[in-house]
Residue frames relative to the residue before (quaternion, step in Angstrom):
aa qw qx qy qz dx dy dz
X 1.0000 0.0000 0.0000 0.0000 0.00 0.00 0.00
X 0.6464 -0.5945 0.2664 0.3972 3.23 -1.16 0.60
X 0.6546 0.5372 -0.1593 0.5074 3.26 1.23 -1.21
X 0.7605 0.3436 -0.3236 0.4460 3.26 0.82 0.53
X 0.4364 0.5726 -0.4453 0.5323 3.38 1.72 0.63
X 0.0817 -0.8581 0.4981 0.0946 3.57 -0.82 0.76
X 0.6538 -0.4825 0.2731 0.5149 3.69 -1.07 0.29
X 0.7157 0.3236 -0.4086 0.4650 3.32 0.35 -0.74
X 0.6182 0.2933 -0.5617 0.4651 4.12 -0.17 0.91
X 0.8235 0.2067 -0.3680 0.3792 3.18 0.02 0.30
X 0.0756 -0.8945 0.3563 -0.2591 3.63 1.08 0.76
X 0.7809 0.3938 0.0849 0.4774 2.86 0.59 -2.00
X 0.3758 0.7611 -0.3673 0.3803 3.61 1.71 0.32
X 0.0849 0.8370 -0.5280 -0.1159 3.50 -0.61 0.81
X 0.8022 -0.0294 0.0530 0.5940 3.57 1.46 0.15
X 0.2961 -0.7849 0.5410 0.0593 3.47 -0.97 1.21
X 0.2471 -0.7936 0.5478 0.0950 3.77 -0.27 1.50
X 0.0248 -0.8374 0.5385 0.0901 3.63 -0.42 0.73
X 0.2479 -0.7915 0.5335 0.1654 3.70 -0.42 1.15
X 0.8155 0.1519 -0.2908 0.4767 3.99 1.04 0.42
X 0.5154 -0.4821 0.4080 0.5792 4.04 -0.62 0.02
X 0.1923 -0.8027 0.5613 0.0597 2.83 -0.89 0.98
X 0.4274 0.6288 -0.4080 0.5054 3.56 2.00 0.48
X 0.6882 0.3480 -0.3853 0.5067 3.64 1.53 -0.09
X 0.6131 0.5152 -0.4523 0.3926 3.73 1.07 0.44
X 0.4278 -0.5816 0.5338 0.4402 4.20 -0.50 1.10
X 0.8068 -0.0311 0.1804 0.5618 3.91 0.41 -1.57
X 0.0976 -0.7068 0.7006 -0.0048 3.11 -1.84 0.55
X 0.4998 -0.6652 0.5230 0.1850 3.43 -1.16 1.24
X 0.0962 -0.6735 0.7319 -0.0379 3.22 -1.20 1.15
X 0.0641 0.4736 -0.8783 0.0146 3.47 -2.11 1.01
X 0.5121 -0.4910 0.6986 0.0931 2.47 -2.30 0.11
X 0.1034 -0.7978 0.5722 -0.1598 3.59 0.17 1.46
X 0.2028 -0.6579 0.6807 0.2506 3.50 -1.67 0.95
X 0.0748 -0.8254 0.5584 0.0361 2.94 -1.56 1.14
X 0.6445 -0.4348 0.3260 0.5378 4.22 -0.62 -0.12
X 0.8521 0.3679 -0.0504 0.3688 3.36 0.65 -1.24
X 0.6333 -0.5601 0.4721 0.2499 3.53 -1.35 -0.07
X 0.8297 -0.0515 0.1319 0.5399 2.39 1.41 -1.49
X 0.3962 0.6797 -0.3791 0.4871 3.55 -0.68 -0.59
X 0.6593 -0.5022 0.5324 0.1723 3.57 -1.61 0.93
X 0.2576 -0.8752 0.3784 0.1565 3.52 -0.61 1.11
X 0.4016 -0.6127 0.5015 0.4603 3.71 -0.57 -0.21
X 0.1948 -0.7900 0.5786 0.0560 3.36 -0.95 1.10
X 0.0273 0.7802 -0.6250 0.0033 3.67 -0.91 0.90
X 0.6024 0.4985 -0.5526 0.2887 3.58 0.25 1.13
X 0.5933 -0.4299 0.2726 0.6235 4.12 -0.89 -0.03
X 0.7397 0.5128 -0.2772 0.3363 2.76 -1.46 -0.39
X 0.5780 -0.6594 0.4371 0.2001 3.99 -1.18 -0.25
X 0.3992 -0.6033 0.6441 0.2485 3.48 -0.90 1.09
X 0.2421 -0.6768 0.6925 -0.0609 3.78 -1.20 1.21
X 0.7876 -0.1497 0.1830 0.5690 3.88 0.93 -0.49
X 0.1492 0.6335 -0.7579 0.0438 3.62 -1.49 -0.39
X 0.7767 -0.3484 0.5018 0.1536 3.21 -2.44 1.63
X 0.3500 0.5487 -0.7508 -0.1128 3.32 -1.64 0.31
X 0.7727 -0.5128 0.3741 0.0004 2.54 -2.19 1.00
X 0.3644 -0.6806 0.5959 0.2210 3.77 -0.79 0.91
X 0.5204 -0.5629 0.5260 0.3683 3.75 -1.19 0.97
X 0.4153 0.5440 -0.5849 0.4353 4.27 0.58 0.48
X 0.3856 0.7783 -0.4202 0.2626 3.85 1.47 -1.25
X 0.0881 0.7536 -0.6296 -0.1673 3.94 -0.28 0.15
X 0.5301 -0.5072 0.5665 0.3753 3.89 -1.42 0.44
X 0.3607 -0.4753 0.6792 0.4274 3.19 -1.53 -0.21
X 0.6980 -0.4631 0.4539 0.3038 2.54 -2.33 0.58
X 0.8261 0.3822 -0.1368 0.3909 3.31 -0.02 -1.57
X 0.7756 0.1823 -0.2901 0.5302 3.98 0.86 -0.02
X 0.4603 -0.5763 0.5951 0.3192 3.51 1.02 -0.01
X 0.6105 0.5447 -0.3415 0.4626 4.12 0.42 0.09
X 0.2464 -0.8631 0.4246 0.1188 3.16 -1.33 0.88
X 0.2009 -0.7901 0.4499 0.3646 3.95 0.05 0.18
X 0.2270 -0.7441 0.6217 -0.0911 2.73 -1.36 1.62
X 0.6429 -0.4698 0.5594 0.2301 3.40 -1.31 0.45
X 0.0500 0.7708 -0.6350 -0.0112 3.95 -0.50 1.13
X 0.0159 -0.8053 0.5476 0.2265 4.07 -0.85 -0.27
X 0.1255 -0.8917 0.4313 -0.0559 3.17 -0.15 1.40
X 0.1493 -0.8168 0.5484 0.0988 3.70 -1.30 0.33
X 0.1844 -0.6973 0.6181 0.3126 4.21 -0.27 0.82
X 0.6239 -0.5341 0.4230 0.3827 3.10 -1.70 -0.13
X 0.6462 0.3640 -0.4013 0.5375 3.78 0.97 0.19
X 0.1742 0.6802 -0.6450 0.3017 3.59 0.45 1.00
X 0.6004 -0.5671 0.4085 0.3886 3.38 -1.34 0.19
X 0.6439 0.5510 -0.3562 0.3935 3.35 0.70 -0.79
X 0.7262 0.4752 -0.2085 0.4509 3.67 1.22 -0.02
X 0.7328 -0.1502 -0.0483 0.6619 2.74 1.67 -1.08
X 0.3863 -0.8384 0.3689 0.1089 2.81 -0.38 2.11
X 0.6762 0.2938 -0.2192 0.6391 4.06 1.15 -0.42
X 0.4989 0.4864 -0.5809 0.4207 4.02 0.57 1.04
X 0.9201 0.0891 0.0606 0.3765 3.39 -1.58 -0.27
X 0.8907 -0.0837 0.0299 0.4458 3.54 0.42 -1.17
X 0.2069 0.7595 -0.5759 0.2208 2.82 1.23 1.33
X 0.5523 0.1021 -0.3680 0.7410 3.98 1.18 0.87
X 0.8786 0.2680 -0.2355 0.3176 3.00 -2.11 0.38
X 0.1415 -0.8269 0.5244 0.1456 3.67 -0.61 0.26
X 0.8016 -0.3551 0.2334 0.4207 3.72 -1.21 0.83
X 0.3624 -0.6517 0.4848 0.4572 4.09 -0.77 -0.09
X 0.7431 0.3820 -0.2796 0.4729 3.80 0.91 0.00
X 0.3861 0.6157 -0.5092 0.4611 3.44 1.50 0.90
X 0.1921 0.6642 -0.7170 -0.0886 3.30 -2.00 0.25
X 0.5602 -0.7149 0.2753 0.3151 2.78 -1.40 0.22
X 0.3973 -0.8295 0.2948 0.2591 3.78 -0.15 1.44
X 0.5557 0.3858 -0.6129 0.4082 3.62 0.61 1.22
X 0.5533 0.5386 -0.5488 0.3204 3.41 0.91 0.47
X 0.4880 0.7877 -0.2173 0.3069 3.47 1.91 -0.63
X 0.0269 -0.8316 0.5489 -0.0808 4.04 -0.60 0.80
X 0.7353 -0.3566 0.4668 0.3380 3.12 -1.23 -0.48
X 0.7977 0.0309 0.1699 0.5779 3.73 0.21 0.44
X 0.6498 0.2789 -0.2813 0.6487 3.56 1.24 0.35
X 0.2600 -0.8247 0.4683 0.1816 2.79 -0.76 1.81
X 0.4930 -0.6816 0.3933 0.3710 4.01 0.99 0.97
X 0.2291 -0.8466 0.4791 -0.0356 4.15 -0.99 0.05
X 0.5262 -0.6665 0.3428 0.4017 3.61 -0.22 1.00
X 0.3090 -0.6886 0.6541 0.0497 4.03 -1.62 1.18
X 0.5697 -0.2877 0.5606 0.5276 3.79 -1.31 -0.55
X 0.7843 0.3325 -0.3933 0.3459 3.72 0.17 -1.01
X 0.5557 0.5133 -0.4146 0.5058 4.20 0.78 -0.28
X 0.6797 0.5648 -0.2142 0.4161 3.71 1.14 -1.16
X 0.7370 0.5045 -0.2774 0.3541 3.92 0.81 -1.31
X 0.8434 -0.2985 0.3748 0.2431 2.85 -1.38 0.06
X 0.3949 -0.6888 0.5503 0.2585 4.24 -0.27 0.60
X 0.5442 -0.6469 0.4537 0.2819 3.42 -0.52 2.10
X 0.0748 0.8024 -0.5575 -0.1994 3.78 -1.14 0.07
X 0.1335 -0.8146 0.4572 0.3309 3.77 -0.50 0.56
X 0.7909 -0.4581 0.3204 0.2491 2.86 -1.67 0.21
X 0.3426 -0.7456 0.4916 0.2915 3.75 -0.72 0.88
């Protein structure tokens, strides 16, 4: 959850690679995932779609015991809002969502009115 990533794990952030606009997403789910690398596009194994993910300054240390590093992932399911705008969170947004223009390097970013409102509707 978001609120349970702190500054000092993500610290070691030197840039956030975003594979969609993320100015057309309200929110996007962030964990903190061990991975092989610093850097470099991860391998994703959950539903839904990888939207971005953290890479790491060479300061970045492995753990000891798996040799693996924790990285920053940004993630969407397929009943997100952005997919389905009148399902599940078409109010209120996931507990490990924020919204990803509050999102940086080393800032773990933090839920707005826009991650929080209602799913825009247009007119028929």
């Amino acid at each position: 959850m978001s609120s349970l990533i702190s500054d000092d794990e993500i610290h070691h952030e030197v840039e956030l690679v975003w594979l969609e606009d993320v100015n057309e997403l309200d929110y996007v789910r962030q964990s903190l995932d061990r991975l092989p690398t610093r850097r470099g596009k991860p391998a994703y194994h959950r539903d839904g779609r990888l939207v971005g993910y953290a890479q790491l300054g060479p300061q970045a240390k492995p753990s000891r015991s798996s040799g693996t590093f924790r990285r920053r992932v940004f993630w969407l399911l397929p009943h997100d809002r952005d997919t389905l705008p009148d399902g599940l969170y078409a109010t209120g947004a996931p507990a490990e969502a924020v919204d990803p223009t509050t999102l940086a390097a080393g800032s773990k970013g933090r839920k707005t009115e826009r991650s929080e409102r209602p799913a825009q509707t247009t007119g028929a």
